[in-house]
C-alpha positions as CSV (number, residue, x, y, z in Angstrom):
1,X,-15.3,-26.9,10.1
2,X,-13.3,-29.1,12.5
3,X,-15.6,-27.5,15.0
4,X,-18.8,-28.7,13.7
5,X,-17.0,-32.5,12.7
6,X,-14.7,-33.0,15.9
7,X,-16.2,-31.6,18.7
8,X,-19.4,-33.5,18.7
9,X,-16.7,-36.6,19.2
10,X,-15.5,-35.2,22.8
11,X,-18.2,-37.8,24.1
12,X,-15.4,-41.0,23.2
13,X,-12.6,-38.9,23.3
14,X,-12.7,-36.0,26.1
15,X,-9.4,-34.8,24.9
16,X,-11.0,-33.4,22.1
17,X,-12.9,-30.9,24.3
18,X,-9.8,-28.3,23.5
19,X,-11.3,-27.5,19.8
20,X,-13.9,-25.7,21.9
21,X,-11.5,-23.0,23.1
22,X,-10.9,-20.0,20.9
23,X,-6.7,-19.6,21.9
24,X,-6.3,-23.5,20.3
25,X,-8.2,-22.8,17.5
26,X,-7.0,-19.3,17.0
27,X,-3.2,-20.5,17.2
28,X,-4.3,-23.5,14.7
29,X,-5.7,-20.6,12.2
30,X,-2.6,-18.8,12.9
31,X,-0.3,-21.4,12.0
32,X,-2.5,-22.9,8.7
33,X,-2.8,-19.2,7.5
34,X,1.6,-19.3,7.9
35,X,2.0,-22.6,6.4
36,X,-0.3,-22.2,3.3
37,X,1.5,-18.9,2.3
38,X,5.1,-20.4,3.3
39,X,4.8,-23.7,1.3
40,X,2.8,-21.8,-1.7
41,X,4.4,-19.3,-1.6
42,X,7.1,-20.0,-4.3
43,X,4.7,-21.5,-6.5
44,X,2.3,-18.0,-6.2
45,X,5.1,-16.1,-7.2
46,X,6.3,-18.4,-10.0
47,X,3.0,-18.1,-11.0
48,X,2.6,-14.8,-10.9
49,X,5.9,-14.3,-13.4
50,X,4.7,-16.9,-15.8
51,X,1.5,-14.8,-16.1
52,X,3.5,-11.4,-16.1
53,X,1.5,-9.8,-13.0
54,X,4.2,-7.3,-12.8
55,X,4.3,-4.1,-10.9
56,X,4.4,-0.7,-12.7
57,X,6.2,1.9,-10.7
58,X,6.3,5.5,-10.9
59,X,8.7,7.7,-13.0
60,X,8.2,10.7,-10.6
61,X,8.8,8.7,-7.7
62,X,11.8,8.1,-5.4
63,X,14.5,6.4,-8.0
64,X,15.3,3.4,-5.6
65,X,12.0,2.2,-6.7
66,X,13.0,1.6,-10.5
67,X,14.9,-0.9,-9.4
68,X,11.5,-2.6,-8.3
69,X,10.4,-3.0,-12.0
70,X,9.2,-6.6,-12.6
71,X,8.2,-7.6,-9.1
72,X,5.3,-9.4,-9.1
73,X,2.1,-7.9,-8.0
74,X,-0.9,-9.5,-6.6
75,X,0.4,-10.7,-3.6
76,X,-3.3,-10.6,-2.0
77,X,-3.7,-13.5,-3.4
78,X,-1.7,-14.9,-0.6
79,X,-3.9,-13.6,2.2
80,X,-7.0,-14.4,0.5
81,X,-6.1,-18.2,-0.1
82,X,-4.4,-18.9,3.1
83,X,-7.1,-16.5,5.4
84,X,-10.2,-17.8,3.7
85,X,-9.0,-22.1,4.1
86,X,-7.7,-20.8,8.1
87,X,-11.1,-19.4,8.5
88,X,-13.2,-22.6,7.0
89,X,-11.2,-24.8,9.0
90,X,-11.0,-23.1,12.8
91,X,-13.7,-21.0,13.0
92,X,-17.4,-22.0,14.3
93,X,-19.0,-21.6,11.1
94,X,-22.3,-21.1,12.7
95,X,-21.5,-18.0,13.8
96,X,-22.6,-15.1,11.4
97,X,-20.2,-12.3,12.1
98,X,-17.7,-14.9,10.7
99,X,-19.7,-14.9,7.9
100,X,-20.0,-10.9,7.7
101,X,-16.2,-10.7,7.8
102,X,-15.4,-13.2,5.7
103,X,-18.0,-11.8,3.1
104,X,-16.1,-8.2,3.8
105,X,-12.9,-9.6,2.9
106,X,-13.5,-11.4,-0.6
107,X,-15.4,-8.5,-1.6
108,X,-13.0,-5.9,-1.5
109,X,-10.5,-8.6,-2.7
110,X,-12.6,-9.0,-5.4
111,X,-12.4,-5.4,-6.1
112,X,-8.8,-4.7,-5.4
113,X,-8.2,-7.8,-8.1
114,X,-10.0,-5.9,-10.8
115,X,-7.8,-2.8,-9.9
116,X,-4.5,-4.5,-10.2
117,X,-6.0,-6.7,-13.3
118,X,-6.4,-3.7,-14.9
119,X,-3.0,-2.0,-14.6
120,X,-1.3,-5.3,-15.5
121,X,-3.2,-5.7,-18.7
122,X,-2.4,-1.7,-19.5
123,X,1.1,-1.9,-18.3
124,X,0.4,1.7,-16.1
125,X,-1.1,3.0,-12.9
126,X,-4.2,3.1,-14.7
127,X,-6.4,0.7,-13.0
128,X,-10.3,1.3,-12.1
129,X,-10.9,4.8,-12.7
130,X,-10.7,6.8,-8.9
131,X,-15.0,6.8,-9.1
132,X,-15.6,3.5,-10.2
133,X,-12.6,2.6,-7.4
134,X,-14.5,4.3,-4.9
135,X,-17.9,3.3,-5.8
136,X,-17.3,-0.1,-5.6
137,X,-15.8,0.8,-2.0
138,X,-18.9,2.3,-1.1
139,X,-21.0,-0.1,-2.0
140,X,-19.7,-2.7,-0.4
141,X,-19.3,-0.3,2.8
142,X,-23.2,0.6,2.8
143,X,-24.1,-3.1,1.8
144,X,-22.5,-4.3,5.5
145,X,-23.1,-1.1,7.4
146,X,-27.1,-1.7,7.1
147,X,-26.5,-5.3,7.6
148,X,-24.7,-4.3,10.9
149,X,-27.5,-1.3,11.6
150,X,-30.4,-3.9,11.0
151,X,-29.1,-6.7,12.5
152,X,-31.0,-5.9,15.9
153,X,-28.0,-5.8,18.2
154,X,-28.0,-4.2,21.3
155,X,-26.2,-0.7,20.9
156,X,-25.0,-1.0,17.5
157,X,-24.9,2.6,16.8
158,X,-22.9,3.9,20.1
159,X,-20.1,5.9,20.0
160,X,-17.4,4.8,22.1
161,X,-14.4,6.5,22.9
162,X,-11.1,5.7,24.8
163,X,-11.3,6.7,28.6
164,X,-15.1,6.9,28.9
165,X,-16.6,3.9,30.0
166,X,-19.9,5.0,28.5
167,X,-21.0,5.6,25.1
168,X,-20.3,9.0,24.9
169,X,-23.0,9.4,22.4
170,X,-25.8,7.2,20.2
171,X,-25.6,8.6,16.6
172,X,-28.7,6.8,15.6
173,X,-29.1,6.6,12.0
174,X,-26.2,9.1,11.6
175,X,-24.1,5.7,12.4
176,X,-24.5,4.4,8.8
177,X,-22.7,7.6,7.4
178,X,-19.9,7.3,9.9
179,X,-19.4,3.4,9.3
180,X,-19.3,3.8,5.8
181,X,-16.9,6.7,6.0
182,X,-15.0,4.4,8.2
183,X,-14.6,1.5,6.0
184,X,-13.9,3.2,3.1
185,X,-11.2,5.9,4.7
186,X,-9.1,2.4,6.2
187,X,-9.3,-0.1,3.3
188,X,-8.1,3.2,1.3
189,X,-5.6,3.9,4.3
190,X,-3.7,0.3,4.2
191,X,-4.0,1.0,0.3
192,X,-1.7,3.8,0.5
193,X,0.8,2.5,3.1
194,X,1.5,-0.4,0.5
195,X,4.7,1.7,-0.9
196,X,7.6,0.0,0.4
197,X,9.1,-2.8,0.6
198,X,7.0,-4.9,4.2
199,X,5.5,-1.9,5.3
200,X,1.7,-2.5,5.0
201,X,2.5,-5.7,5.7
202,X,4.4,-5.4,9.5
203,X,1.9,-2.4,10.2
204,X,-1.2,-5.3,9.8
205,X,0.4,-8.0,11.9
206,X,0.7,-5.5,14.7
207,X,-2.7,-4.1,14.0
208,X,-4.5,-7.8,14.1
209,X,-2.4,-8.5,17.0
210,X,-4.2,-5.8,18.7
211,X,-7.9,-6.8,17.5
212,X,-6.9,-9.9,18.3
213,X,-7.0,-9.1,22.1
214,X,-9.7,-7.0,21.8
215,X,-11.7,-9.4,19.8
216,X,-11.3,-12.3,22.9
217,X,-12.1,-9.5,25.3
218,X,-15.4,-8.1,23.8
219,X,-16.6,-11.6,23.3
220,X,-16.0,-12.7,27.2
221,X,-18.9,-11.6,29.6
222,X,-16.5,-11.6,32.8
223,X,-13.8,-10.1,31.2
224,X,-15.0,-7.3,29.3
225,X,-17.4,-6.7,32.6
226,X,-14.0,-6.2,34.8
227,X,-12.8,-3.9,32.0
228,X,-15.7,-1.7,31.6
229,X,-16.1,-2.4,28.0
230,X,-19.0,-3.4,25.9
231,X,-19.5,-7.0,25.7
232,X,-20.7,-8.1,21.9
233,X,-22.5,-12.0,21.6
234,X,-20.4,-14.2,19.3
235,X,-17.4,-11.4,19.0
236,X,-15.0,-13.1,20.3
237,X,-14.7,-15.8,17.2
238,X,-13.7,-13.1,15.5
239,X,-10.3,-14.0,17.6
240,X,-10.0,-16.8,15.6
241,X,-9.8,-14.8,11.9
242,X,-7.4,-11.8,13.5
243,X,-4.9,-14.5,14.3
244,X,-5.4,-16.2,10.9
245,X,-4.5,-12.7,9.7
246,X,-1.2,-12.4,11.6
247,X,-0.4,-15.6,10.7
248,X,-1.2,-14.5,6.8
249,X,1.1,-11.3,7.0
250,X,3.8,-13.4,9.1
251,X,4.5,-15.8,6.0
252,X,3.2,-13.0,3.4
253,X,6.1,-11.1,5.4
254,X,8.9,-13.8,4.6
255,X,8.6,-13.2,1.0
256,X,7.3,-9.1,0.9
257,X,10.6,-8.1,3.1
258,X,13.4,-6.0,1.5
259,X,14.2,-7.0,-1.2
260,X,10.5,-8.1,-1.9
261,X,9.8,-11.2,-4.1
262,X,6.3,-10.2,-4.1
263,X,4.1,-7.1,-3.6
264,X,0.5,-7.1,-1.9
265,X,-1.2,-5.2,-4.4
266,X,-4.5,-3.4,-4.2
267,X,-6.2,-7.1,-4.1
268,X,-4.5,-7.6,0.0
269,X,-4.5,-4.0,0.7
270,X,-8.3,-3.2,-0.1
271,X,-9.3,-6.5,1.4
272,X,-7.0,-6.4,4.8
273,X,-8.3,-2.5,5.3
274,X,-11.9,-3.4,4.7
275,X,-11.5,-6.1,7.2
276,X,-9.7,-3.9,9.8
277,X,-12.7,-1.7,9.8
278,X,-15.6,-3.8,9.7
279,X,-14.2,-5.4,13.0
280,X,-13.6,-2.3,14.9
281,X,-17.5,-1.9,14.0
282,X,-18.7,-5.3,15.5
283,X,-16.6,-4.8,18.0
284,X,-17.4,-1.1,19.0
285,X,-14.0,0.1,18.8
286,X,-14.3,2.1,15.7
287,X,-12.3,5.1,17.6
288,X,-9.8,3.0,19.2
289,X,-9.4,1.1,15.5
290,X,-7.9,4.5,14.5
291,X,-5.4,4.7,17.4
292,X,-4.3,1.0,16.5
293,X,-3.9,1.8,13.0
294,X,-2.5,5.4,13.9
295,X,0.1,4.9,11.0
296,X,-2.5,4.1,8.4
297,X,-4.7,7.3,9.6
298,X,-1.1,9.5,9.1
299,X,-0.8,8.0,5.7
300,X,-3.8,8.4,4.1
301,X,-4.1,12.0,6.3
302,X,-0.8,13.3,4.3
303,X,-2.4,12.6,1.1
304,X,-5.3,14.7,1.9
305,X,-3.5,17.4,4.0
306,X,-1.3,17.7,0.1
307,X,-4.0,18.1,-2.3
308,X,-6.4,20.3,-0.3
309,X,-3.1,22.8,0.2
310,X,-1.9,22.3,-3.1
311,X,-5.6,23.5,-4.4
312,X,-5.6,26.2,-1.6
313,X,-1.7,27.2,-2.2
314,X,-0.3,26.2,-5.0
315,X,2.3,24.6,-2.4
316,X,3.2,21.4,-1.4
317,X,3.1,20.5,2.3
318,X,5.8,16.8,1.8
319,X,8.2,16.2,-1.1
320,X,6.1,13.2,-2.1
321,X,2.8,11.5,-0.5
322,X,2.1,9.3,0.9
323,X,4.5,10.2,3.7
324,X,6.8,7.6,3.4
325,X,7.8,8.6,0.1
326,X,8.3,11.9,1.8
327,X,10.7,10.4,4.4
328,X,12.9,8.7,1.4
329,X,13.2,11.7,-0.8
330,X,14.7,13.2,2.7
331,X,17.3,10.6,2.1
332,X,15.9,7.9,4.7
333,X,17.2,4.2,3.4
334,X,13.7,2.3,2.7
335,X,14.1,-0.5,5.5
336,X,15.1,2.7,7.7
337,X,11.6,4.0,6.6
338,X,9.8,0.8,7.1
339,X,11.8,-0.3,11.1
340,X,10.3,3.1,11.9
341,X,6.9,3.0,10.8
342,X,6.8,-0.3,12.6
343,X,7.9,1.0,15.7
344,X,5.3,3.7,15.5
345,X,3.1,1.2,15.0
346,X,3.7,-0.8,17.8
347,X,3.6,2.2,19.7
348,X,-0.3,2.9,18.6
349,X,-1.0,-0.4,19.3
350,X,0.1,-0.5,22.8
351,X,-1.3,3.4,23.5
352,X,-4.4,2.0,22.0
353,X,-4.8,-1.7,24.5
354,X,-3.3,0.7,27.3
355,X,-6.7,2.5,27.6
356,X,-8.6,-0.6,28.5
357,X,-8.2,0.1,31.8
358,X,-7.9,4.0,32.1
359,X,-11.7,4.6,32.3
């Protein structure tokens, strides 16, 4: 917005020429997206009591977390607000993959609200039921997939993997399968990692961090030319909403840390996932998204590894799943857990921008 109403002034005032340039406008995003959940923070959450938005935690979980009774849920609602005025403001609004992602992002907000609505009004874990959870998931996943598949763009459905230069393969129409599959397996993946206390939350920062980069790359001829990477028309805008996301999860962070005030809920989780996803699409870095978010894929990997084994064996693989619950019922302290899992995650994310160059 302060694109389209400033810029067009650079004529009378030349120092205005720097709104043009996506590392100002990105940092501006950044630091609205901070601001909005620091100085509404307390208010949210105050809200958020009044209304009795309180989590419901597990009886068969780890006992620390009883103790976690009464926190308020919903934190998405921090993301969403702070993300969605950063984006209006910085970003060139004429751009449609702002749009896409944007679009992305409320919708499975939407749906993550109606989840946590739901368990709040019951007082349980009960929210949507797991098929009308995933359905909704889907649909939103096949709704932007074919927009993405139709849109006409040059190599939309190539397969790119770290250290090939080359599209190792073109999947065709099989592509709309394997981005569907994509979306829904990470907005699910963040969903999962959203057990303790920061964790979802530091794992995202350092996962937009690293799309940030890749974002401003893809979207610069010369530089993704010297890189050997596929260079994407209007991608790197998308710079601009990664670093309104770190800037989300840095002030969501001040309040989510141990002991958190407030907890993400299904309304961020779903939404930040989705988002995660649908960028590695545009982008065409749908395999090295997985490296990035490497956590996220063990996560949501030790759920599944569990239930198919317990159906096979009548065995357990973890104590508890998702894993991090497994690390706590080991005895691991829950910051211990979450300072790890960070770590890891830094470590994917620097694996994952090391490979830019070793093809």
């Amino acid at each position: 917005m302060f694109l389209e109403w400033i810029y067009p002034l650079v004529k009378y005032f030349t120092p205005l020429n720097v709104f043009q340039y996506l590392t100002f406008r990105g940092a501006y995003a950044a630091l609205t997206a901070l601001l909005i959940c620091y100085l509404f923070g307390p208010k949210i959450i105050e809200g958020l009591h009044r209304l009795k938005v309180e989590q419901f935690v597990r009886n068969d979980g780890p006992e620390t977390h009883l103790k976690k009774r009464g926190t308020p849920t919903m934190g998405g609602f921090f993301f969403i607000i702070s993300m969605t005025v950063a984006v209006l403001l910085w970003q060139d609004l004429s751009n449609i993959k702002v749009w896409l992602v944007l679009g992305v992002f409320l919708a499975f907000g939407f749906l993550g609200f109606l989840d946590d609505y739901l368990k709040v009004s019951r007082k349980n874990s009960d929210g949507l039921p797991a098929w009308g959870k995933l359905a909704g998931q889907f649909v939103i996943a096949i709704v932007v997939t074919l927009l993405l598949y139709f849109s006409g763009e040059e190599g939309i459905t190539a397969l790119y993997i770290p250290f090939f230069k080359n599209p190792v393969i073109d999947l065709g129409v099989w592509w709309i399968p394997f981005a569907v599959i994509l979306v829904v397996g990470e907005s699910n993946a963040v969903n999962f990692s959203d057990g303790l206390d920061g964790l979802a939350t530091g794992l995202l920062l350092l996962v937009f961090i690293a799309l940030a980069i890749l974002c401003y790359l893809s979207g610069r001829i010369d530089y993704s030319a010297y890189l050997g990477i596929p260079y994407i028309v209007g991608a790197g805008e998308l710079t601009v909403f990664c670093l309104a996301a770190v800037g989300a999860c840095v002030g969501f962070l001040w309040f989510n840390a141990h002991p958190a005030e407030v907890i993400m809920g299904d309304l961020g989780s779903l939404a930040m996932g989705g988002v995660v996803a649908v960028i590695s699409l545009i982008i065409k870095k749908e395999i090295l998204g997985l490296v990035i978010g490497g956590v996220f894929l063990l996560e949501i990997a030790s759920v599944v590894l569990q239930v198919l084994f317990f159906k096979l064996r009548k065995k357990r693989i973890f104590k508890m799943t998702p894993i991090h619950h497994h690390f706590e019922l080991l005895g691991w302290a829950e910051t211990k857990v979450v300072i790890r899992f960070w770590i890891l995650g830094g470590l994917f994310a620097i694996i994952a921008l090391s490979t830019l160059k070793i093809q």
